[in-house]
N, C-alpha and C positions, 0 to 999 in steps of 0.2 A: 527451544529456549523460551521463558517466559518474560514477558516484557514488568520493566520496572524503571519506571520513569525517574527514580529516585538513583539508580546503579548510575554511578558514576565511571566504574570502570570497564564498560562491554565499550568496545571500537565502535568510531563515529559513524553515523550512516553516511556523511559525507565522501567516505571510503572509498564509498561502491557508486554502481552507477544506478538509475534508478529501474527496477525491475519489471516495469511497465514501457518503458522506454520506448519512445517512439508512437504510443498508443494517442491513434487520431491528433498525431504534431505537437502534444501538449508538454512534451521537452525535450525534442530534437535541438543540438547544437544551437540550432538558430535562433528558439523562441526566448520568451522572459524570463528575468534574473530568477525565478521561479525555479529553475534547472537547481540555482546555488542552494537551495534551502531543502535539506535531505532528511529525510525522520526514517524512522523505524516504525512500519507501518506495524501493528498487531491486532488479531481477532478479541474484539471487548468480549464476546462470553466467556473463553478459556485465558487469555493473555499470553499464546504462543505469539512468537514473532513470527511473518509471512514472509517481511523482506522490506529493502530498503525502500522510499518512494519520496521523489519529489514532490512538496508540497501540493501541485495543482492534482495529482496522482492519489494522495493521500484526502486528498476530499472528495476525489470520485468515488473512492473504496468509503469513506465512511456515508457517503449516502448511499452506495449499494446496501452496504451494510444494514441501515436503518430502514430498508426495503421498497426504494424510493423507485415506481416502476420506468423510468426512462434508462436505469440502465440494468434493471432485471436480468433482461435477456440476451446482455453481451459476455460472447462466449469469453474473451479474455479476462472479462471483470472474472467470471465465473471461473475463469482453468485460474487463476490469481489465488483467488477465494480459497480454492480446495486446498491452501498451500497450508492452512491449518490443521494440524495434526489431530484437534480435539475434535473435530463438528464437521456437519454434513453441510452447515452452510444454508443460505435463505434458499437455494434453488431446492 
């Protein structure tokens, strides 16, 4: 499915949980209201969606994304990554 910021009727990402979950404590149950704020993460060259991700989630991915090397070569950013159906991805 392709992402469109404007579609008002695809289900909330607040729905789900977030699909990184638990990655380095950044929104296990316990941490920051961070957890409440749910997007719909998607790959900017194609616009497929990836999955849902809480906000602190959704700015790790877009600085992988932008090819930022401190999280290059973390294998879950990257098995994340591959959930794009269009692209092979920075790695």
């Amino acid at each position: 499915m392709t992402y469109k910021p404007t579609d008002r009727t695809r289900e909330r990402a607040a729905l789900y949980p977030c699909a990184l979950q638990g990655w380095r404590g950044l929104c296990t149950p316990h941490s920051s209201a961070a957890v409440n704020i749910m997007v719909w993460d998607h790959c900017h060259a194609h616009g497929y969606i990836r999955g849902p991700l809480c906000a602190r989630h959704n700015g790790r991915m877009r600085r992988y994304d932008a090819g930022h090397t401190r999280f290059a070569d973390d294998p879950d950013l990257i098995e994340y990554a591959r959930r794009c159906s269009g692209c092979d991805g920075p790695w």
